[in-house]
C-alpha positions in Angstrom: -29.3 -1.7 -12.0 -28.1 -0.1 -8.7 -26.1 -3.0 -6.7 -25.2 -3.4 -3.1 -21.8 -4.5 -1.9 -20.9 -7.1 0.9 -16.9 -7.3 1.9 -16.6 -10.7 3.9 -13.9 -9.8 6.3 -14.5 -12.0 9.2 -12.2 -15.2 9.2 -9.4 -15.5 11.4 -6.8 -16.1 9.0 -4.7 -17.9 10.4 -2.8 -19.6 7.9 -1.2 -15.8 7.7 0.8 -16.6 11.1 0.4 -13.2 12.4 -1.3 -11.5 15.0 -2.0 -8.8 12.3 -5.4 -9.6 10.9 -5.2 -10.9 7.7 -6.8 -8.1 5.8 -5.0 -5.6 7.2 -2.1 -6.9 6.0 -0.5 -4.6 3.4 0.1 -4.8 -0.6 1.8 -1.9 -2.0 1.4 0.3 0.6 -2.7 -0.4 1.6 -4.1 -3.2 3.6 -5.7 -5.7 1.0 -9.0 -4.5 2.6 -8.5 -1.5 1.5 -8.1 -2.2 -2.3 -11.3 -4.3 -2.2 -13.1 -1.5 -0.5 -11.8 0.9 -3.2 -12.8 -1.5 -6.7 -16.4 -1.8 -4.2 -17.1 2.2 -4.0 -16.7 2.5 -7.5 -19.5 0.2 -8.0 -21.7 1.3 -5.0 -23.0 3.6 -2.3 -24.1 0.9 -0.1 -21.0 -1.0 0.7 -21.2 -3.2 4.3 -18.0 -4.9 5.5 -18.8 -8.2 7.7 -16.3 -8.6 10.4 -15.8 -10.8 13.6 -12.3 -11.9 14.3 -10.5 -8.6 16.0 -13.2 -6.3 14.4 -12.7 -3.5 16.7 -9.5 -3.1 14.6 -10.4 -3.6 11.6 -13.2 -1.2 11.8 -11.2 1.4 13.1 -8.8 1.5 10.2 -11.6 1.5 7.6 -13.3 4.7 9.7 -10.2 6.4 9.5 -10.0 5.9 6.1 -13.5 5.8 4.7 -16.2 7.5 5.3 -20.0 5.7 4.5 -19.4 2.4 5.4 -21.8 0.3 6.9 -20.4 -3.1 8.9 -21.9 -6.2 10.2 -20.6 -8.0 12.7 -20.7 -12.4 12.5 -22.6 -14.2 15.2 -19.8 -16.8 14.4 -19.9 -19.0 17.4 -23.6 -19.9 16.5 -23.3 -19.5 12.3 -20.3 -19.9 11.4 -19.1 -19.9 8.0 -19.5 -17.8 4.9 -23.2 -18.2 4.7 -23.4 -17.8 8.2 -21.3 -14.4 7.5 -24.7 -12.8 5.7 -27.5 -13.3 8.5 -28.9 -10.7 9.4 -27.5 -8.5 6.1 -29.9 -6.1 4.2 -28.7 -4.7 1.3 -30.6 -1.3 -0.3 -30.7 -2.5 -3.9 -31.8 -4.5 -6.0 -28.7 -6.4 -6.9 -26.2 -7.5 -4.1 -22.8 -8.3 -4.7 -20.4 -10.3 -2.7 -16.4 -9.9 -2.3 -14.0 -11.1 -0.1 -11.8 -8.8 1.9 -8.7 -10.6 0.6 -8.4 -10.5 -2.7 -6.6 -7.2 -3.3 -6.0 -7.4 -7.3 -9.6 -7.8 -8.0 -11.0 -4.9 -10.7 -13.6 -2.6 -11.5 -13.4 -4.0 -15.0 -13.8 -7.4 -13.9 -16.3 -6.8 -11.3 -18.8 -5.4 -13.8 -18.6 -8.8 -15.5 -20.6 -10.2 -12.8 -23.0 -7.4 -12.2 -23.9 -6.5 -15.9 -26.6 -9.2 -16.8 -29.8 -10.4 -15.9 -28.8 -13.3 -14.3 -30.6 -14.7 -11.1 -27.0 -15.4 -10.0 -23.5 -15.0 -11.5 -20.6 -16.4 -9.9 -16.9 -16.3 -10.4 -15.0 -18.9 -11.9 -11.8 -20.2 -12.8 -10.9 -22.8 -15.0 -7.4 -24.6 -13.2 -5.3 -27.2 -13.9 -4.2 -27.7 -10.4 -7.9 -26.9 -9.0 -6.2 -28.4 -5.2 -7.5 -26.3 -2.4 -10.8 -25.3 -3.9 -14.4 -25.6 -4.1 -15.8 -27.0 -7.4 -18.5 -25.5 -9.9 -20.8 -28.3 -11.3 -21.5 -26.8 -15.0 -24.0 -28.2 -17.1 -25.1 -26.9 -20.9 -23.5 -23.6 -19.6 -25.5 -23.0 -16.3 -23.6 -23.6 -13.0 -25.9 -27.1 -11.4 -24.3 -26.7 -7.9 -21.0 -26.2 -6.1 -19.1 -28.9 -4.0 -16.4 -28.0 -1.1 -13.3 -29.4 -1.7 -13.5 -31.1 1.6 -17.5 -32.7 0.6 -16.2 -33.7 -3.2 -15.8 -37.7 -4.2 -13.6 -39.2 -6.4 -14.9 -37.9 -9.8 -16.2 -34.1 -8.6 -12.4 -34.0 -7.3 -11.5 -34.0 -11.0 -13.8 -31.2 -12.1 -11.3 -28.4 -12.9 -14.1 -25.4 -13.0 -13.1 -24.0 -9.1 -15.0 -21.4 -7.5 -13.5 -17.8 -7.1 -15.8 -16.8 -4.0 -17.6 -13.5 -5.7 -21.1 -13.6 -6.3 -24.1 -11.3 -7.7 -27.5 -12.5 -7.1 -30.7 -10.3 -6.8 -31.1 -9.3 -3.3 -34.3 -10.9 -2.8 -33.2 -14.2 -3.1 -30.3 -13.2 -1.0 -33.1 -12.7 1.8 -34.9 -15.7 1.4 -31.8 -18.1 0.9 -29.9 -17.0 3.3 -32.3 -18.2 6.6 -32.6 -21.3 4.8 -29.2 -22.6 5.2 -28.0 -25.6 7.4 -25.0 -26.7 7.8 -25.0 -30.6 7.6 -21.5 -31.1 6.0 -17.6 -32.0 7.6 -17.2 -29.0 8.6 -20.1 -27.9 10.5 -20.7 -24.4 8.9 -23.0 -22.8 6.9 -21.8 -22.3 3.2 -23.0 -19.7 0.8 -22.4 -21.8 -1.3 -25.5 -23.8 -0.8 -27.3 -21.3 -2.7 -26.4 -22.2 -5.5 -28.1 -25.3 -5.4 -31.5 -23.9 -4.3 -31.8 -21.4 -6.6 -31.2 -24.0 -9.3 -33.6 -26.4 -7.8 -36.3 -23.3 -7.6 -35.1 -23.2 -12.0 -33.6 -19.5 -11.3 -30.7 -18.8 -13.8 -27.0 -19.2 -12.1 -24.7 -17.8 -15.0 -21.2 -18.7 -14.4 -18.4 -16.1 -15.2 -15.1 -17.0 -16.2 -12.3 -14.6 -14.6 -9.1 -14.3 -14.7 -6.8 -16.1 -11.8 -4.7 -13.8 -11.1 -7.4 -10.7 -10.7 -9.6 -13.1 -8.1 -6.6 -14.0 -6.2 -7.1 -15.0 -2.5 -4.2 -14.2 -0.2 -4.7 -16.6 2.6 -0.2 -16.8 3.7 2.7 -14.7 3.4 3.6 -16.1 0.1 -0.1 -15.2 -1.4 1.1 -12.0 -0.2 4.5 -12.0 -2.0 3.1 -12.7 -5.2 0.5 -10.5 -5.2 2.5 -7.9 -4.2 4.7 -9.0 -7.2 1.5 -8.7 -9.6 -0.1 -5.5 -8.0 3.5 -4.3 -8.8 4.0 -5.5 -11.9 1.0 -3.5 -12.8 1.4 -0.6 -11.4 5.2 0.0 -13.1 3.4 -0.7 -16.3 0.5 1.8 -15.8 3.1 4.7 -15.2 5.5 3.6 -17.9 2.2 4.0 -20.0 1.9 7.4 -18.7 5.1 8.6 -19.6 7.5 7.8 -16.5 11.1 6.5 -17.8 12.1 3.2 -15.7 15.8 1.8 -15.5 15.3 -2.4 -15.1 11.4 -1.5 -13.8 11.2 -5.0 -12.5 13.8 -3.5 -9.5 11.9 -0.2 -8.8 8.6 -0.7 -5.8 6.1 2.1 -6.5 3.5 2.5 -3.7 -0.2 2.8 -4.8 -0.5 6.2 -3.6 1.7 7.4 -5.3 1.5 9.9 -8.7 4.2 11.4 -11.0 3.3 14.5 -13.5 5.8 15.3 -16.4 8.6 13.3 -17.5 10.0 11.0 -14.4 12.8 8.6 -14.5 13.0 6.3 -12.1 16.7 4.4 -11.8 17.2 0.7 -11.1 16.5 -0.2 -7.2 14.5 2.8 -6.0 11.5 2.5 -3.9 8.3 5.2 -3.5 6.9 5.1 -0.7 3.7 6.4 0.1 1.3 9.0 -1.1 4.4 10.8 -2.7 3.9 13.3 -6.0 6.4 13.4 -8.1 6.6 15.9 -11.1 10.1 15.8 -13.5 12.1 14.2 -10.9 15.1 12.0 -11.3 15.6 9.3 -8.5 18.7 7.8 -8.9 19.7 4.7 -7.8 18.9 2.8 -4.5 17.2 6.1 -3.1 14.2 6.0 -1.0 11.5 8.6 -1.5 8.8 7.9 1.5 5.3 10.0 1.4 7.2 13.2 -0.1 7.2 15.8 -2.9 9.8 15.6 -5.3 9.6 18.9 -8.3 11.8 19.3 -11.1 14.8 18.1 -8.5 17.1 15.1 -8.8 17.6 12.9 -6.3 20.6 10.5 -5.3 21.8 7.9 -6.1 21.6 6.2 -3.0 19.7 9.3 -1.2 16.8 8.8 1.6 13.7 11.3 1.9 11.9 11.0 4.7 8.1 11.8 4.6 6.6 15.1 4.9 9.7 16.9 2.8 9.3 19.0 -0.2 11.9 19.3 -2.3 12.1 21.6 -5.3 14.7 22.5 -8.2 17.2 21.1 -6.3 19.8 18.4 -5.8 20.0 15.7 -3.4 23.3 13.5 -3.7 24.7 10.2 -2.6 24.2 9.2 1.1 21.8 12.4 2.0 18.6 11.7 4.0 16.1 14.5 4.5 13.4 14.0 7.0 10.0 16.6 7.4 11.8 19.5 5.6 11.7 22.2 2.4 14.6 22.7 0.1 13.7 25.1 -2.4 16.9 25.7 -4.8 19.4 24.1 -2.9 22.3 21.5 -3.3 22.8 19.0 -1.0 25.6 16.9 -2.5 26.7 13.8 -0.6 26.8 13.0 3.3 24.1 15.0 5.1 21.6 14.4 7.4 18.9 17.9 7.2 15.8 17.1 9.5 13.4 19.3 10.2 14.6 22.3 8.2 13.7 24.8 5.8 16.6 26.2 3.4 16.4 28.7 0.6 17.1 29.4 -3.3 20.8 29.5 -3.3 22.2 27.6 -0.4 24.2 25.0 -0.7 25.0 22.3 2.2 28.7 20.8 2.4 29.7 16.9 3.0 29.1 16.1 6.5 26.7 18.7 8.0 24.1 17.9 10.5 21.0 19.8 11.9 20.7 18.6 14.8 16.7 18.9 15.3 16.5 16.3 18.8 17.6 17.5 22.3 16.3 13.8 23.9 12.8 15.4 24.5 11.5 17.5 21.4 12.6 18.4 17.7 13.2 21.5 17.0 13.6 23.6 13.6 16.6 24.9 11.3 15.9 27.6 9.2 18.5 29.0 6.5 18.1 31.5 4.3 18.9 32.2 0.7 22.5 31.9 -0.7 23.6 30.5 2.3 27.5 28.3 1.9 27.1 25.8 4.8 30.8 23.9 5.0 31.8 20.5 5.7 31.6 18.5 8.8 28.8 21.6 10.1 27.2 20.9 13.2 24.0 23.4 13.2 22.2 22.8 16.4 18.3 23.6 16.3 16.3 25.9 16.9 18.2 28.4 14.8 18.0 30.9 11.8 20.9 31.5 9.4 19.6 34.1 7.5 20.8 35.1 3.9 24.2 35.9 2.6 25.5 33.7 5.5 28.7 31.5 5.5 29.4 29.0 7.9 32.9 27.6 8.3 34.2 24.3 7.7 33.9 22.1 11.0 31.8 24.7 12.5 29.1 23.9 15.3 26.6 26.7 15.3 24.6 27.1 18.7 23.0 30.4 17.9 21.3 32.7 14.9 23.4 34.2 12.4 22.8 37.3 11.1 22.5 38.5 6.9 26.0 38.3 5.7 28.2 37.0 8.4 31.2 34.3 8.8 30.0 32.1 11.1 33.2 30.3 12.4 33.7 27.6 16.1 37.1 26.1 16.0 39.7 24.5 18.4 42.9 26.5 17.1 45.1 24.2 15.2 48.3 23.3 17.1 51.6 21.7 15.1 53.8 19.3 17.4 57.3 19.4 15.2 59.0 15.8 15.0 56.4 14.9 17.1 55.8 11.3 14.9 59.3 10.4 15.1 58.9 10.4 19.2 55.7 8.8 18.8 57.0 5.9 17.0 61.0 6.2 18.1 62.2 6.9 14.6 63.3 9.1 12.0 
């Protein structure tokens, strides 16, 4: 059965304590929104996002992102609420089911759970010790009876351990017709989807409840929700890639954006990060080095090394304390103490300790270009825009302002001058 998708995206949030909306806020290098929206088009072609709270924003991002996505925008001064969230929402098919924009760890796998039956309803939920904090399911001979707010339950329904994990799957018809029907008599004054449940159970329709696991229907509602399922998107994604064949050093160290995707045989040393949509194919990252939204190929890098994004860096070594920003090494060494930004250097060339393109004039950046088999020394200053072409060496301690040409010495020093005895004077001994 073909199935609609609703993303509830609307709420303000603000036990998150930020002026960033809550669903924009990031887990392993996506807004949570965005992993939601992801598990959702693999499920559907008709995928609406409800919004309210700064929707302008949040819509923004998803265009720039997305394409085909439909949104809906809360009347939530006059309905607020969750149930108040779907007036006014007409799905295409048959089936409709409902997320939550913040609950980033949530699965294809899991999500066909809910959708894969012939249930009236199915609804999410998890079975706590510590239920706190969340609406209960009433279960009776193993049909869901109703569902109780935390902040509605008595004494006894507080005891109830079966909690609600907010995803639903209901035929869209009785989506339509419950929906208008809502009122919202109860503390807080809003209309709950939840009180569904109870009509289509009154009306003898068929609410199937699915148990799910906690940690894939994980709300992030504060920065600690955040942490941890950062910690578990994490946790996850090292093991996937281990699975495929990358080599980790202490894995539990290592951050791995979700972007990112390794070919051949990787290793990945303790304490390095990848960040953003970075490929890697048979690359060594050493320890503590950064890779950010770069291409790493059949090159080692660090340890202790930074690549800034848009590089590509190919059969070639990056050492200790280097940081390469926007630029192409193709066959180069770069061992230890260099800063190359905005560059392009060729098979052969190798770049001392200590040398510097200097790609920012205050205003613009501008470009180095070196050639092939081209010996840069130490403590070289190379001021862009230039070209070094090939066959070039450049002095130790050198500052070069202009091009040099195919097989020249380039060489800018201060002569050296000797002052004899001139420590004994300085101090007024010998």
């Amino acid at each position: 059965m073909a199935v609609s998708v609703v993303i509830l995206a609307a709420g303000q949030g603000t036990r998150m304590k930020s002026k960033t909306p809550k669903v924009l806020h990031e887990i392993s290098g996506k807004p949570m929104l965005f992993h939601c929206l992801e598990a959702a088009q693999k499920l559907s072609d008709d995928i609406t996002v409800v919004l309210y709270h700064e929707a302008e924003m949040i819509e923004k991002r998803i265009i720039e992102n997305y394409k085909n996505i439909h949104f809906h925008i809360q009347d939530a001064l006059n309905f607020p609420g969750t149930g108040g969230a779907l007036r006014g929402i007409e799905p295409r098919h048959e089936k409709t089911l409902i997320l939550n924009g913040d609950m980033p760890l949530v699965t294809n796998e899991a999500l066909h759970k809910l959708i894969d039956n012939n249930a009236d309803i199915t609804m999410s939920v998890i079975m706590l010790n510590n239920p706190s904090g969340y609406g209960r399911v009433m279960i009776e001979n193993g049909k869901v009876t109703h569902i109780v707010e935390q902040k509605d339950c008595t004494p006894d329904q507080l005891l109830t351990k079966s909690v609600n994990a907010g995803v639903y799957a209901l035929k869209s018809d009785l989506l339509k017709k419950y929906i208008p029907l809502l009122n919202n008599n109860n503390v807080q004054k809003e209309y709950y989807l939840t009180d569904i449940i109870e009509m289509a159970v009154n009306e003898g329709k068929t609410v199937l409840p699915i148990e799910v696991g906690e940690e894939e229907f994980k709300g992030v509602n504060s920065k600690f929700d955040l942490a941890h399922a950062e910690e578990i998107m994490q946790a996850g994604i090292r093991t996937k890639w281990m699975m495929e064949g990358v080599i980790m050093r202490l894995p539990q160290t290592i951050y791995i954006d979700s972007r990112a995707s390794f070919e051949g045989e990787c290793v990945l040393e303790n304490g390095v990060s990848i960040i953003g949509k970075c490929i890697l194919k048979n690359a060594h990252i050493k320890s503590n080095s950064v890779v950010e939204s770069s291409e790493i190929i059949n090159s080692d890098i660090g340890p202790m090394a930074r690549i800034r994004p848009e590089s590509i860096i190919q059969d070639s070594h990056v050492g200790n304390f280097v940081e390469i920003k926007k630029s192409t090494l193709n066959g180069v060494k770069a061992g230890h103490l260099s800063y190359l930004g905005d560059s392009e250097i060729s098979t052969g060339s190798n770049i001392g300790a200590g040398v510097i393109t200097c790609n920012y004039d205050g205003k613009k950046k501008y470009k180095t270009i070196i050639g092939k088999n081209v010996f840069v020394g130490s403590d070289s200053q190379l001021v862009a825009p230039v070209i070094i072409e090939d066959d070039v060496m450049i002095g130790a301690g050198t500052t070069v302002t202009q091009d040099v040409t195919k097989g020249s010495l380039a060489v800018s020093r201060v002569p050296q001058k000797n002052v004899p005895n001139f420590f004994y004077k300085f101090f007024g001994k010998k």
